[in-house]
C-alpha positions in Angstrom: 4.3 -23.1 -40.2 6.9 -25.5 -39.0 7.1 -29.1 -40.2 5.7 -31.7 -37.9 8.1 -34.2 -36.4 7.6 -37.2 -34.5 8.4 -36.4 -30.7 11.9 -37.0 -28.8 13.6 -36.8 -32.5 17.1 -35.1 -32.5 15.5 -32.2 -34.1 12.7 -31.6 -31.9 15.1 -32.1 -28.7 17.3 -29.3 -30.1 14.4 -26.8 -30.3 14.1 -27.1 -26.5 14.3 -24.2 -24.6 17.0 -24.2 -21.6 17.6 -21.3 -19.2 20.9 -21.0 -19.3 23.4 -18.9 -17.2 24.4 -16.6 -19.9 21.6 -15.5 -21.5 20.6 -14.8 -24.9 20.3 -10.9 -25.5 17.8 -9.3 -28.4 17.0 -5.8 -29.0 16.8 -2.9 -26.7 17.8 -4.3 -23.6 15.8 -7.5 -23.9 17.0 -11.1 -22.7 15.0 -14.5 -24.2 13.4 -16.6 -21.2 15.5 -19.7 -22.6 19.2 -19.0 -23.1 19.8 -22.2 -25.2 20.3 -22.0 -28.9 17.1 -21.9 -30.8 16.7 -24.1 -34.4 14.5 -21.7 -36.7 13.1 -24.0 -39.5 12.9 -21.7 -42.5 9.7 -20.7 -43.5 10.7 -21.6 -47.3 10.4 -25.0 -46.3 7.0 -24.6 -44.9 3.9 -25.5 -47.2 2.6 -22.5 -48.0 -1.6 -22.2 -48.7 -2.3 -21.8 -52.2 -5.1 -21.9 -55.2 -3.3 -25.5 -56.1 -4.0 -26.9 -52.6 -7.1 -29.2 -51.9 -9.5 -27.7 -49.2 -11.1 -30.2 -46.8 -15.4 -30.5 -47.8 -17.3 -28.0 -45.7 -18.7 -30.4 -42.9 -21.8 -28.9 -41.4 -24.1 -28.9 -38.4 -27.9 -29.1 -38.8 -29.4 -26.0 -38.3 -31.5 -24.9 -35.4 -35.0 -23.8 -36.0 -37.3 -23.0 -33.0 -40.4 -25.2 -32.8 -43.7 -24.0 -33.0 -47.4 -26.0 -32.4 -49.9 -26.5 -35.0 -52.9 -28.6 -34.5 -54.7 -29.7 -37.6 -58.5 -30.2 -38.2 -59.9 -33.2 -39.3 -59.6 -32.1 -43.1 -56.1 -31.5 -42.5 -56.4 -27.7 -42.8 -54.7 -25.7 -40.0 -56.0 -24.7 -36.8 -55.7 -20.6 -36.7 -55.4 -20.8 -32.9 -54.2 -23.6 -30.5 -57.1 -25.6 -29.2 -58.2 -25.5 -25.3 -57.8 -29.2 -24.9 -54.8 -29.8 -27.6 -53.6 -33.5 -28.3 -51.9 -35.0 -25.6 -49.1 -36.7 -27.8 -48.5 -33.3 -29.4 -48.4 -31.1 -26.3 -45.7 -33.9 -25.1 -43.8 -33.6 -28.4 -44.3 -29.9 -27.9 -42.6 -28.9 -24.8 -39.4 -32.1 -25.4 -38.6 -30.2 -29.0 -38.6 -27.1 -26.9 -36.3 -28.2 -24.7 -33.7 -29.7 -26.9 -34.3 -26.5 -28.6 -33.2 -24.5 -25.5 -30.3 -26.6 -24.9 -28.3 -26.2 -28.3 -28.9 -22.5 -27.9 -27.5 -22.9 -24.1 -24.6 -25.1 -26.1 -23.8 -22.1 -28.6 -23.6 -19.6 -25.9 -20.5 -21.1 -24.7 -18.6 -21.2 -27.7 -16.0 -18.3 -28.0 -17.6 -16.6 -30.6 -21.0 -16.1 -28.8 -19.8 -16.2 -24.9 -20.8 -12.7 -22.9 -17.2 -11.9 -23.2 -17.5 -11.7 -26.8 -20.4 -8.9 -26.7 -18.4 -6.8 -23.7 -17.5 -3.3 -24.2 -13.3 -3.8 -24.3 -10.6 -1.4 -23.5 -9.6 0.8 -26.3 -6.0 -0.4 -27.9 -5.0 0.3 -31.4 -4.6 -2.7 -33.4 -0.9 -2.5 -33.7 -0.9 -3.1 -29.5 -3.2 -5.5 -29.7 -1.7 -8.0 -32.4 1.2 -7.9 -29.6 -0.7 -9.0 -26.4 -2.4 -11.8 -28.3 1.4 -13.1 -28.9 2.2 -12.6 -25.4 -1.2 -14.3 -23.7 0.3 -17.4 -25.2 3.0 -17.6 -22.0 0.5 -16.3 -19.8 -1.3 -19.1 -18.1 -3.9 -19.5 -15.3 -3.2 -21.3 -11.9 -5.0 -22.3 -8.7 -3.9 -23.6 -5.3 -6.2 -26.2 -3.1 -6.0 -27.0 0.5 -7.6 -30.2 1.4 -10.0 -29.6 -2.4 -10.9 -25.7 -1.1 -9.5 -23.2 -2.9 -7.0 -21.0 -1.3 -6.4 -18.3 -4.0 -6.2 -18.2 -7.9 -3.0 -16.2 -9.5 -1.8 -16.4 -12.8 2.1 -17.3 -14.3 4.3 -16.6 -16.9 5.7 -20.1 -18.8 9.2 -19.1 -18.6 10.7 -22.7 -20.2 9.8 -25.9 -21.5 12.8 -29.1 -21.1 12.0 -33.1 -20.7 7.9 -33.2 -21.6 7.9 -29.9 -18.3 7.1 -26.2 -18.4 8.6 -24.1 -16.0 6.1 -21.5 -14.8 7.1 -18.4 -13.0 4.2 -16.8 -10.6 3.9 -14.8 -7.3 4.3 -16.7 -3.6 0.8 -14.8 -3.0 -0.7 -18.2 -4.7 -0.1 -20.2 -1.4 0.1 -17.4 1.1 -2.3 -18.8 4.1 -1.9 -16.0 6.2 -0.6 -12.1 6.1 -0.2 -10.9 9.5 0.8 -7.6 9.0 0.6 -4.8 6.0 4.3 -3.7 6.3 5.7 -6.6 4.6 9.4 -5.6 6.3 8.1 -7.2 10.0 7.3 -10.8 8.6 4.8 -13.1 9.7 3.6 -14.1 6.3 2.7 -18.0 6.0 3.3 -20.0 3.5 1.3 -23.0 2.9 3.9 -25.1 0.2 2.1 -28.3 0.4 -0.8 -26.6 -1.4 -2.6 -28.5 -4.3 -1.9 -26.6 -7.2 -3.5 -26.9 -10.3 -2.3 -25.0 -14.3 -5.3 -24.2 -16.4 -3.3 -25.2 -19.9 -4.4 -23.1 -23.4 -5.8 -26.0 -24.9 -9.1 -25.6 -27.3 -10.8 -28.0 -24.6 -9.9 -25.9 -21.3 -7.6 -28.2 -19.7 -6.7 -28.0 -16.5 -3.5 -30.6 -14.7 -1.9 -30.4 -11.6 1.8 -28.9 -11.0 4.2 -29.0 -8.5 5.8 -26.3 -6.4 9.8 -26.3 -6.9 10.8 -22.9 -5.5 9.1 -20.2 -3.4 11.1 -17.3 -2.5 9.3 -15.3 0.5 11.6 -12.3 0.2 11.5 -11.9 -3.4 7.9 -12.7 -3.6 8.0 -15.6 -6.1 7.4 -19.3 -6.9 8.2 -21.6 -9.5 5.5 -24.2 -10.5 6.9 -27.2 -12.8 4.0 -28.7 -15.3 3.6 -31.9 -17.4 2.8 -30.1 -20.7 3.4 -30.7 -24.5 5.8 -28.3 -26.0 5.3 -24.7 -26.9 6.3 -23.1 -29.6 9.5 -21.4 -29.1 8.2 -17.9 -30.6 5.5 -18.3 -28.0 8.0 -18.1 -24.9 8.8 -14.6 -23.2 11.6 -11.7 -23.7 12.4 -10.2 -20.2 13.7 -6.7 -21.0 16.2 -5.6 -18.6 15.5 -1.8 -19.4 12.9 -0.2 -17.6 11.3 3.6 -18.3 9.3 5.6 -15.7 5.8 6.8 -17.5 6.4 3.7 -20.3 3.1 2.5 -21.5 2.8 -0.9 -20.2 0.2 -3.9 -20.8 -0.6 -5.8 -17.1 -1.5 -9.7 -19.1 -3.0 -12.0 -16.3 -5.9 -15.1 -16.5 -9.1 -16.1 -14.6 -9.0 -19.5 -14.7 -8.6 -19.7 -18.7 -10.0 -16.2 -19.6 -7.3 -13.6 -20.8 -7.2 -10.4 -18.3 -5.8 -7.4 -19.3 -5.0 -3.7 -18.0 -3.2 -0.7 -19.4 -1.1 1.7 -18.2 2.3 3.5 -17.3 4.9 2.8 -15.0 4.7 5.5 -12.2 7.9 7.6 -11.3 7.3 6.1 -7.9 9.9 3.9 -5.2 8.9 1.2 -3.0 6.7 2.5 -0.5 8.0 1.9 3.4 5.9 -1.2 3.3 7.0 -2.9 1.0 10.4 -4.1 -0.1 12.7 -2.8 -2.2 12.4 -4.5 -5.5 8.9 -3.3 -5.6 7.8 -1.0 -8.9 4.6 0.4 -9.4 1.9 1.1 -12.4 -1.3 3.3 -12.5 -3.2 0.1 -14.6 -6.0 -2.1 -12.8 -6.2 -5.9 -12.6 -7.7 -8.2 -10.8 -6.9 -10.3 -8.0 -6.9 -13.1 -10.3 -3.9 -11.5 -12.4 -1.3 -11.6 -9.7 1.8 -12.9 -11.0 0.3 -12.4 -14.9 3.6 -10.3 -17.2 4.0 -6.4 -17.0 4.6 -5.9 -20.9 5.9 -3.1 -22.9 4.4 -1.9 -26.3 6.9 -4.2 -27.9 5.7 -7.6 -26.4 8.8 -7.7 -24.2 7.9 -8.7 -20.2 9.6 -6.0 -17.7 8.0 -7.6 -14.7 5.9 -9.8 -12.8 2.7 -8.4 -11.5 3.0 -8.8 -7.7 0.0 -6.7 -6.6 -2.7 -4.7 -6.8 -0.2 -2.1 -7.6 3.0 -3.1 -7.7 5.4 -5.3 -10.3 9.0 -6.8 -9.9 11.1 -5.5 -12.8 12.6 -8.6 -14.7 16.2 -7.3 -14.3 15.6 -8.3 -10.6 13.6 -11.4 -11.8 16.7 -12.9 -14.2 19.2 -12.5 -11.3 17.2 -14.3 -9.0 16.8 -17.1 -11.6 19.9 -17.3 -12.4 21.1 -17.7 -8.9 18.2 -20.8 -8.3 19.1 -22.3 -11.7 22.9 -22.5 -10.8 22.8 -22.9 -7.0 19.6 -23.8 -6.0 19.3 -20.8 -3.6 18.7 -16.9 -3.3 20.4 -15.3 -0.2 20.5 -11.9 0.4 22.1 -9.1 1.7 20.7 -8.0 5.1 21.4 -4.2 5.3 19.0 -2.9 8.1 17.6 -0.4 6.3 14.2 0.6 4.3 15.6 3.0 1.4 13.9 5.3 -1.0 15.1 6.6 -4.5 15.7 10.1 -4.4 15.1 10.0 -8.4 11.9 8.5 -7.5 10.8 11.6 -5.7 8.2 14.5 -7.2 10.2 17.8 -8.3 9.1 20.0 -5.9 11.4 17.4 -2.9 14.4 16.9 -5.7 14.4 20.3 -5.8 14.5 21.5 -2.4 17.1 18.5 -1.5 19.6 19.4 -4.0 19.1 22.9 -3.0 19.5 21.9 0.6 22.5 19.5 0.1 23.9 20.3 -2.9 22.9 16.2 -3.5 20.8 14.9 -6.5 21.0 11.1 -6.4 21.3 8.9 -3.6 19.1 6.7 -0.9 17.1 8.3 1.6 17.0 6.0 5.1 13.5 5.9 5.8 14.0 3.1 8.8 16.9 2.2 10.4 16.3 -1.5 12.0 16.7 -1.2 16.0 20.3 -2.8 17.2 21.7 -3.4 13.2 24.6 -2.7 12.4 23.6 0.9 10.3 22.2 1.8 13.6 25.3 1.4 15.7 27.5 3.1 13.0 24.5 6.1 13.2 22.9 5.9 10.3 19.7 7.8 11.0 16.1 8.4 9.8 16.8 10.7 7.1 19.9 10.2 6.0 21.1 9.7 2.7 22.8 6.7 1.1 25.5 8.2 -1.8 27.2 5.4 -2.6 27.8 1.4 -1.8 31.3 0.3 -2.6 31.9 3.2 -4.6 29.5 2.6 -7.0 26.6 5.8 -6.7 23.2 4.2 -6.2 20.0 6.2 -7.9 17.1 3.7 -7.2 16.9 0.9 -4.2 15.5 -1.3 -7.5 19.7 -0.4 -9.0 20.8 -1.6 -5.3 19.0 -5.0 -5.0 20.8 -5.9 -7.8 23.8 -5.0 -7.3 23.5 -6.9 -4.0 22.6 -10.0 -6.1 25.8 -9.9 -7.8 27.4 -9.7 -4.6 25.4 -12.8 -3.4 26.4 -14.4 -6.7 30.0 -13.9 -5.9 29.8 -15.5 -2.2 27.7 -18.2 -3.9 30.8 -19.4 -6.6 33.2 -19.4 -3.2 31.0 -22.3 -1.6 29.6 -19.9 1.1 25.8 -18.1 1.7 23.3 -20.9 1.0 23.8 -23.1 4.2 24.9 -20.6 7.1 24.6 -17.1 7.3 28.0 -14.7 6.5 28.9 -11.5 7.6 29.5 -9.3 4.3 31.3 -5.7 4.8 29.8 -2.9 2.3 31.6 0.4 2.1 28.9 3.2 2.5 28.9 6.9 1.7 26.4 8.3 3.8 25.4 12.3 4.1 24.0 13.1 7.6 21.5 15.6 6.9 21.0 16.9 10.1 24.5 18.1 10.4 25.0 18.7 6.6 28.1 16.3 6.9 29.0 13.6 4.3 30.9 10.6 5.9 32.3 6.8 5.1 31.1 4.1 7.1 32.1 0.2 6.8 29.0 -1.4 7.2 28.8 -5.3 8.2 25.8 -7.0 6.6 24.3 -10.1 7.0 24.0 -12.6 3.7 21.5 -15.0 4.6 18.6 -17.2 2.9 16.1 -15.7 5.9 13.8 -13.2 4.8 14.8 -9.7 6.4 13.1 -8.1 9.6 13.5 -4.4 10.2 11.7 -2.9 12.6 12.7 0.4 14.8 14.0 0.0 18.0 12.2 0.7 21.3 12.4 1.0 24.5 10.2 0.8 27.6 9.1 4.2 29.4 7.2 2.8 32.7 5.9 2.9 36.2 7.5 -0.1 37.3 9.3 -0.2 40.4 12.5 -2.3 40.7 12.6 -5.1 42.8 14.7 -5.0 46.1 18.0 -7.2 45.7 19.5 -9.0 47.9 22.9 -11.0 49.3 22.8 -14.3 49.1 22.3 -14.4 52.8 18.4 -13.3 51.9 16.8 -10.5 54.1 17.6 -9.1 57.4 
């Protein structure tokens, strides 16, 4: 146990946790929330509990016995059965010790050791698993958003920092979506409501619950950042993000109702974004609740991989750290507008990996599963089908390995003064594979890098009985 110091000391300002643009890296891929320099105080230094130490006298409640009536003849000697017409008085003092009984049972059946929660069945988790999600709850924290005192939706949030008496709290943008207007999350339409209430249910023995303040939602990316007055946390107690990510890894999904923990367990399925949802999407065969959105996707190691953003699927954190980094040092995330909905051929079962690189001779790549109608991929013929082998030379496996490439792209528009204010025309070098005609080609493909959230929809066209109109000079008819 650390030694206590008096707040806003030197010492305690230097344990403060900063995200910082270069982050700190660990073990296996890992990358600590804050970047800053941590002071350790060594645990030498600590008092350590011993035989020589002087415990604290036991204080104790009085116990609870349940009352029972006894009437008494009038030589004092117990009645052996309640009388029809009993003393008044006594019935009176009967039924108020029977209450005050009832209510310090009702009292102790809140406390954590006693609650319903304490007597349900729980998941099976070997002990060694479980020692590490009760480290990890400690950054997991419950929120709530109001409109006008009625609740719009409860989520939960991973404490990602703590600097200047705030915590910085990472959580999904579902917490203040008003509206979803369609399930394909590619056609927009989503709304936002940012001037929500919102309210961070702290870990504090007494349940306590203070409002924060929204600094950042990101409607492509699917995130918000909530800043909250809060004492602060331990350092140990604040997350690892772990870059590295392993299909069929057993994962822990960590979210709260309100205050109590949630938890589900699982792998991470060998599985790309679906075509309604975008492409940083990830997905895990675990169940959670509602309540859990934007609760920590953790590995058996403790280490967070991603943000629960769904019922299903997660944001990995190599996606996540980019993004942040981007806010932290330009207080924006554009992105790269390609016109397409993609899909990981390694994300595929065996039986279609099989048959495409038996087809095409091709094993990695981007399949085009839409092409948006009058883009830019659509005038240089990228089709429905068609496979994506490369993006400035670089071969592309998973659309997850693309977004982030694309975020360093961003990143390097961003340091030149140019993608946060006004949109730019970016030009990506693409190997494509027509697969219709079994032809591999180059295209030079001219993006948009803007802070809008990207449409894609096919293109149409009408097929009607309309007649056209007659036309005429200026001179009008006849």
């Amino acid at each position: 146990m650390a030694q206590e110091e008096a707040p806003g000391s030197p010492s305690t300002a230097s344990k403060r946790l900063r995200l910082s643009s270069a982050p700190r890296r660990g073990h296996r891929g890992e990358v600590t929330a804050g970047g800053g320099e941590v002071e350790v105080v060594p645990r030498s230094i600590a008092p350590a509990a011993s035989d020589s130490m002087e415990a604290p006298a036991f204080v104790p409640n009085s116990p609870i016995r349940k009352p029972y009536l006894v009437e008494y003849d009038s030589n004092g000697q117990p009645l052996p059965e309640p009388s029809i017409w009993p003393d008044p008085e006594l019935s009176k003092a009967y039924v108020k010790a029977k209450q005050q009984y009832s209510e310090r049972i009702g009292q102790l059946s809140k406390l954590p050791t006693l609650d319903d929660d304490t007597c349900s069945e729980s998941i099976p988790i070997q002990e060694s698993a479980a020692d590490t999600i009760l480290k990890a709850s400690k950054f997991i924290l419950g929120l709530s958003a109001y409109i006008d005192g009625v609740l719009l939706r409860q989520s939960s949030g991973i404490l990602m920092e703590w600097n200047d008496d705030k915590g910085t709290i990472l959580t999904t943008a579902h917490l203040f979506c008003s509206r979803s207007r369609k399930v394909d999350k590619w056609l927009g339409g989503q709304e936002y409501a940012e001037n929500a209430e919102v309210r961070v249910q702290l870990l504090h023995k007494d349940d306590i619950e203070v409002p924060g303040e929204l600094i950042y939602l990101d409607e492509q990316y699917g995130f918000a950042l909530i800043s909250v007055p809060m004492d602060p946390p331990a350092p140990e107690t604040l997350p690892r993000l772990c870059n590295e990510l392993i299909f069929s890894e057993d994962i822990f999904l960590l979210g709260r109702d309100k205050w109590d923990l949630q938890i589900g367990n699982g792998k991470v399925m060998n599985k790309g974004a679906g075509s309604y949802e975008r492409h940083h999407y990830m997905y895990f065969d675990a169940d959670i609740s509602p309540c859990g959105f934007g609760g920590a996707v953790i590995n058996l190691e403790g280490d967070v991989i991603g943000l629960i953003a769904g019922s299903m699927g997660f944001i990995p954190s190599s996606t996540i750290l980019k993004c942040l980094h981007l806010w932290r040092t330009f207080k924006c995330i554009p992105h790269v507008h390609l016109g397409m909905k993609l899909f990981g051929i390694k994300c595929l079962n065996l039986v279609s990996k099989e048959k495409i690189s038996r087809k095409y001779h091709i094993d990695a790549g981007l399949i085009v599963v839409e092409v948006s109608g009058g883009s830019d991929a659509e005038n240089h013929g990228v089709r429905i089908g068609d496979i994506i082998q490369a993006v400035n030379g670089e071969c592309i496996s998973t659309a997850i390995q693309l977004e982030n490439m694309l975020l360093d792209t961003c990143k390097g528009y961003l340091e030149k003064g140019i993608g946060c204010d006004s949109d730019k025309d970016v030009v990506l070098v693409l190997d494509v594979f027509n697969t219709t005609k079994c032809l591999p080609g180059r295209i030079q493909l001219t993006a948009k890098l803007s802070h809008r959230v990207e449409i894609i929809e096919r293109g149409k066209y009408e097929v009607s009985n309309k007649k056209a109109l007659p036309r005429f000079d200026k001179a009008g008819p006849g």
